[in-house]
C-alpha positions in Angstrom: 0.0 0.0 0.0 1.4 3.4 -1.2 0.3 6.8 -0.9 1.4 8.8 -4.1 1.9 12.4 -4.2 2.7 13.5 -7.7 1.3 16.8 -8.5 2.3 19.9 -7.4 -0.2 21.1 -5.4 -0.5 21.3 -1.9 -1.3 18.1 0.1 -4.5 18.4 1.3 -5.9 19.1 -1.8 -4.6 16.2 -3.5 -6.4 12.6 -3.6 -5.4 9.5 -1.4 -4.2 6.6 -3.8 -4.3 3.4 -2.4 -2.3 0.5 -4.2 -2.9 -3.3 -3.1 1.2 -4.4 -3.8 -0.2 -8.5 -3.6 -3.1 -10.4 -3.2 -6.2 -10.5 -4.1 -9.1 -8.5 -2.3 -12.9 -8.7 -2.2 -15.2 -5.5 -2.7 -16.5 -5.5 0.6 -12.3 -5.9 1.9 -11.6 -2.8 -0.1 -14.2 -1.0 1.1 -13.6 -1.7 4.7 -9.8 -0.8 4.4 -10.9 2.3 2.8 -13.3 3.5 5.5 -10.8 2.5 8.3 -7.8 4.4 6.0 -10.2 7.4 5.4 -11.5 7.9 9.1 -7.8 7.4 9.8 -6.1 9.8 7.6 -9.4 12.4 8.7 -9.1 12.4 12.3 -4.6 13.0 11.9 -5.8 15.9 9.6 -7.9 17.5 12.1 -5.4 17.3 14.5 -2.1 18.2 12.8 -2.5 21.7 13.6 1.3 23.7 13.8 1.9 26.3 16.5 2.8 28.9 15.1 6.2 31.0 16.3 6.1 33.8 18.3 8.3 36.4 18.3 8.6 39.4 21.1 8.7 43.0 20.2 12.5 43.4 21.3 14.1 40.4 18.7 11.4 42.7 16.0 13.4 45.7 16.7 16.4 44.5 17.1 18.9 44.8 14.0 21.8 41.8 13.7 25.4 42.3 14.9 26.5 41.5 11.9 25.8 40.3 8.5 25.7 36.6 8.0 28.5 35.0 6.8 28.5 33.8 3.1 29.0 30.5 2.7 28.9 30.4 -0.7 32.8 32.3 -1.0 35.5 30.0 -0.1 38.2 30.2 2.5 40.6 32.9 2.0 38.8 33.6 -1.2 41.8 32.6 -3.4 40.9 28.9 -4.2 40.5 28.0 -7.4 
């Protein structure tokens, strides 16, 4: 069983793909392991909520010591 995500929208607004890998399954099998997946995956949605950060006035107002260092420039800046 594999869940595929293909698209590029955002996750909850794509469609739950179910794939049997082996075996052979009845309708009324299907349609149980559906409702169980589907109440499932429902009730993790509902409560997969993210805090969200908080930040205090004085890290708002206050500027950096310095400027971030630049990874991207290499030691010494004379390799080649």
């Amino acid at each position: 069983m594999t869940e595929q995500n293909t698209s590029s929208e955002r996750p909850e607004e794509l469609p739950v793909t179910l794939e049997i890998a082996r075996g052979t399954a009845t309708e009324e099998e299907l349609a149980a392991l559906i409702a169980v997946i589907s109440d499932a995956y429902a009730s993790e949605a509902a409560e997969a909520v993210a805090d969200e950060p908080t930040v205090s006035a004085w890290s708002r107002t206050q500027r950096p010591l310095r400027r971030p260092l630049r990874r991207d420039i290499p030691w010494g800046r004379f390799s080649g």
